[in-house]
C-alpha positions in Angstrom: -90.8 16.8 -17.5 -89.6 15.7 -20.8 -92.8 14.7 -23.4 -90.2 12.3 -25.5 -91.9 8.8 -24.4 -88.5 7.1 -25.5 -86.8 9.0 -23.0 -89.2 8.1 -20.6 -88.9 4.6 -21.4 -85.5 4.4 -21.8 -84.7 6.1 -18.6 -87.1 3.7 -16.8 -85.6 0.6 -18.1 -82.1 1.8 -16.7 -83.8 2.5 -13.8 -84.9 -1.2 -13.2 -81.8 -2.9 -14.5 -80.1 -0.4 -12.2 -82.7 -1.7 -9.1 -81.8 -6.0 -10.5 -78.4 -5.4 -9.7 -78.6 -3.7 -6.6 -81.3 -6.2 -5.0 -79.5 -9.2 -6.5 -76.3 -8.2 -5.2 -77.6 -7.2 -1.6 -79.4 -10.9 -1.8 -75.4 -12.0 -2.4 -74.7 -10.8 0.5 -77.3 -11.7 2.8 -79.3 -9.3 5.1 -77.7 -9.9 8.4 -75.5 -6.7 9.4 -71.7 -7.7 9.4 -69.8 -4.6 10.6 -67.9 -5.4 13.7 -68.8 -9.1 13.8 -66.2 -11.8 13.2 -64.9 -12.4 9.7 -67.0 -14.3 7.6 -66.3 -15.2 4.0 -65.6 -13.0 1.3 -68.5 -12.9 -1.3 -67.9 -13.9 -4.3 -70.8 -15.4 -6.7 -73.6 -14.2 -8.0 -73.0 -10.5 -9.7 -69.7 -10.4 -7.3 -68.0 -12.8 -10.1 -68.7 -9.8 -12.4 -67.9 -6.9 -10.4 -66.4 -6.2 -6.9 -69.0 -3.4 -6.3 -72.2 -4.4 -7.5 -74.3 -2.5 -5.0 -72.1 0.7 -6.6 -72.4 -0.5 -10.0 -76.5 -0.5 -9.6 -77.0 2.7 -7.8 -74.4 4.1 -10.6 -76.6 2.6 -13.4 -79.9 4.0 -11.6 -78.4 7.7 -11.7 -78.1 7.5 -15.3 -81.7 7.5 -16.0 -82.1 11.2 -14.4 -78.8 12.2 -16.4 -80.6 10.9 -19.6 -84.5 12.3 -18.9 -83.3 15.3 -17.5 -80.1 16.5 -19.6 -78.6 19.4 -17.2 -75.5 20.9 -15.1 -77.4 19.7 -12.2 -78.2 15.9 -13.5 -74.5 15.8 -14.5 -73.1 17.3 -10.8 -75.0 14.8 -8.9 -74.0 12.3 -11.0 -70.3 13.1 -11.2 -70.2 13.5 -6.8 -71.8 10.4 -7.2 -69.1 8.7 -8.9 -66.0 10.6 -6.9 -67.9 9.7 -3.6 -68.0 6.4 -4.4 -64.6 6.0 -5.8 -63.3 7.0 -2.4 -65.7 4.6 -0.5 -64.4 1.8 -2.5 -60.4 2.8 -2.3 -61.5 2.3 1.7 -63.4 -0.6 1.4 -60.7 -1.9 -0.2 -58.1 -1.6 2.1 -60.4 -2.9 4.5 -61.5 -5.9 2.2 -57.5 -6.8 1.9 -56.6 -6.2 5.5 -58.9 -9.3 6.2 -58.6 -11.6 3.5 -54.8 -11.0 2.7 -54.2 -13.1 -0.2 -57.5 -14.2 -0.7 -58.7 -10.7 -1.7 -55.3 -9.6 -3.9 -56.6 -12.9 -6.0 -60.2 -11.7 -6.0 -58.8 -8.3 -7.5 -56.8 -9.8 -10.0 -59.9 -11.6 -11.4 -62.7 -9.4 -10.9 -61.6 -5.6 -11.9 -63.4 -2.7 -9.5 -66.6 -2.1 -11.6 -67.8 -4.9 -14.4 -66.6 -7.6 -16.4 -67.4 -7.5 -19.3 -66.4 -10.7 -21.1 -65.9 -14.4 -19.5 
């Protein structure tokens, strides 16, 4: 365990802006399951008016903490199959995403990039 109480400090902050995001953004969605039930609006407010994968975008943000405390081969392998395993979970969800909403959806891309907007 590192002794550097900055990194330790740093790495827990990340940590709990990592967790905000990801609890914020499951709140967005609501906690009732939705796979194979009837379409229901697409979810756009709250951190999904910054990001199209906020959920992602959190967990992403928490594994950067272990990258940072820990500096290693292994820190940076789990958090590189981190990012390739969620790049293909969102190229899926997306097809998915734009097979229901149709238009809807192509206009939500063209505002909202993939991972976090930055700027108004």
């Amino acid at each position: 365990m590192p002794e550097n109480l900055a990194l330790k400090i740093v790495s827990l902050t990340i940590v709990c802006i990592g967790t905000v995001i990801l609890l914020i953004s499951w709140f967005n969605l609501g906690t009732k399951p939705s796979l194979g039930m009837a379409k229901i609006e697409l979810e756009t407010g709250g951190f999904y008016h910054c990001s199209r994968n906020p959920q992602l975008l959190g967990y992403g943000i928490m594994l950067i903490a272990p990258v940072i405390l820990f500096f290693s081969w292994l820190t940076l392998l789990w958090f590189s199959l981190y990012l390739i395993i969620s790049y293909f979970m969102v190229k899926s969800e997306e097809e998915f995403l734009e097979q229901t909403y149709q238009a809807k959806y192509k206009k939500y891309c063209m505002q909202v990039p993939r991972i976090m907007k930055l700027k108004k």
